[in-house]
C-alpha positions as CSV (number, residue, x, y, z in Angstrom):
1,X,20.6,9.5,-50.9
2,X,21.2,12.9,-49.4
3,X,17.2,13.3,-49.0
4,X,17.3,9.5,-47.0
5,X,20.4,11.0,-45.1
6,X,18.5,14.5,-44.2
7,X,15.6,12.6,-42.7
8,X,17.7,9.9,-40.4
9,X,19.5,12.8,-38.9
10,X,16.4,15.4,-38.1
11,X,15.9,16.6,-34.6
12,X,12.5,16.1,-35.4
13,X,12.0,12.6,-35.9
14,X,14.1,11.9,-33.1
15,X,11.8,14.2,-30.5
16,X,8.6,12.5,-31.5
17,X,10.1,8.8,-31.0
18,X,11.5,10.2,-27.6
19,X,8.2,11.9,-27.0
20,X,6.3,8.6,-27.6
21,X,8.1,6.2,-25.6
22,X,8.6,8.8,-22.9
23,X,4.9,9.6,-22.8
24,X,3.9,5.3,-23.1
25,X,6.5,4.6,-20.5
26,X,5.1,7.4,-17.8
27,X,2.0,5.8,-18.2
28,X,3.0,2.6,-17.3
29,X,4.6,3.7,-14.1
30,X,1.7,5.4,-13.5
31,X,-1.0,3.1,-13.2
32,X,-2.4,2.2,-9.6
33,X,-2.3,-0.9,-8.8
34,X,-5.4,-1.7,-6.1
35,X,-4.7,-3.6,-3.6
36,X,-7.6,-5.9,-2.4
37,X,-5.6,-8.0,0.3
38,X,-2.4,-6.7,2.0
39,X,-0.6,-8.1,5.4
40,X,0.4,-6.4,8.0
41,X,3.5,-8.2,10.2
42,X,3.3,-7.1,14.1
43,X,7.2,-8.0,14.5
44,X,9.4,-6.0,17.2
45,X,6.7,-4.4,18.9
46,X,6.3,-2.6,15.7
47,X,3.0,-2.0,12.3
48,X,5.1,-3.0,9.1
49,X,4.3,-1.6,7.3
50,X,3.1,1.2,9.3
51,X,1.0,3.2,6.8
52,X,-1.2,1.5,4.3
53,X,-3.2,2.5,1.3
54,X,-5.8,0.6,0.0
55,X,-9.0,0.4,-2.0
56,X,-12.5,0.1,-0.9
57,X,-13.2,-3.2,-0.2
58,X,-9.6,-4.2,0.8
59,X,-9.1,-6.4,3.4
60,X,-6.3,-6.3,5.7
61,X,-4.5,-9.0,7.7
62,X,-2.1,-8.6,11.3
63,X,-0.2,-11.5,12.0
64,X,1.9,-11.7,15.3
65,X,5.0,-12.7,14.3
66,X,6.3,-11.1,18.6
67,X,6.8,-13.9,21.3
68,X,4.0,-12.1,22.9
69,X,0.6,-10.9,22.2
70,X,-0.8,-8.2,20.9
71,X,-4.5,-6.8,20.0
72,X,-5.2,-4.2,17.5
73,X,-7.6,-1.4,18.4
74,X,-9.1,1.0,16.4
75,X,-8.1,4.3,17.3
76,X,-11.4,6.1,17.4
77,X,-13.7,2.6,17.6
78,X,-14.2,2.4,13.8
79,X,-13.6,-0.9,13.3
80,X,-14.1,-3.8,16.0
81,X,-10.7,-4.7,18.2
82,X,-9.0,-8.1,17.4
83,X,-8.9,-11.0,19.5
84,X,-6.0,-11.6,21.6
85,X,-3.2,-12.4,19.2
86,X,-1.0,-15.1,20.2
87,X,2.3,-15.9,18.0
88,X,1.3,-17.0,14.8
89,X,-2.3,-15.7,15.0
90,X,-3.9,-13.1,12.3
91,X,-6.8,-11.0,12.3
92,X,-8.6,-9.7,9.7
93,X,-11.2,-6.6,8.8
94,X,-12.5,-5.5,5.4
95,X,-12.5,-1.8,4.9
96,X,-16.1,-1.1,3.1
97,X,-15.7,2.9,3.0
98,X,-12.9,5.7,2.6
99,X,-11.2,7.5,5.2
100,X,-8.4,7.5,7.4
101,X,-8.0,4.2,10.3
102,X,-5.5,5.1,13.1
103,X,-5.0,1.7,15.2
104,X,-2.6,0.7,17.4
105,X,-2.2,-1.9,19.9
106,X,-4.0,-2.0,23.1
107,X,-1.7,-3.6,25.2
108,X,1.4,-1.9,23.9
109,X,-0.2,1.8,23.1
110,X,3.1,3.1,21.6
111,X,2.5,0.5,18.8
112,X,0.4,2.1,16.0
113,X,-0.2,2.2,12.5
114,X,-2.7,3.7,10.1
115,X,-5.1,2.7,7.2
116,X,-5.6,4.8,4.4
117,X,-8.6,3.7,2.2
118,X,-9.0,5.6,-1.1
């Protein structure tokens, strides 16, 4: 019985379980999650969200949710402007390769926002 006693009360013991479920809960918390379709709301003449990470191949959609319109422009022309968005109306582009998208909107240039694709 002292032996059984000894063994329930090491230090030991206890750090490895800690150790474990520390280490498997990290991990967990950890893991990327890609995102492969992700909105952007054009609300108060404002990107939100403003900055956006995604994956290769991730497509992202504005929606004017403003009583007036808006068109999203590319920064530096590296993706092709958007329509005239109404209220209601989305646009959509796919990213295909990494790098950094500034945008903003062309009729109200101190709206912008930025894609980040990884």
């Amino acid at each position: 019985m002292f032996v059984g006693l000894a063994l329930l009360s090491s230090p030991v013991v206890a750090r490895q379980f800690t150790f474990t479920q520390s280490r498997d809960s990290q991990t967990r918390e950890s893991a990327p999650v890609k995102a492969t379709k992700t909105e952007v709301a054009i609300d108060n003449f404002r990107f939100s969200p403003n900055t956006l990470t995604l994956s290769v191949g991730g497509t992202v959609t504005w929606t004017n949710h403003d009583n007036v319109p808006h068109v999203v422009s590319s920064a530096d022309n590296q993706f092709k402007k958007s329509p005239l968005l109404k209220t209601g109306q989305s646009f959509s582009h796919t990213f295909a390769t990494t790098g950094t998208y500034s945008y903003f909107c062309s009729i109200h240039p101190r709206m912008t926002g930025k894609i980040i694709v990884k």
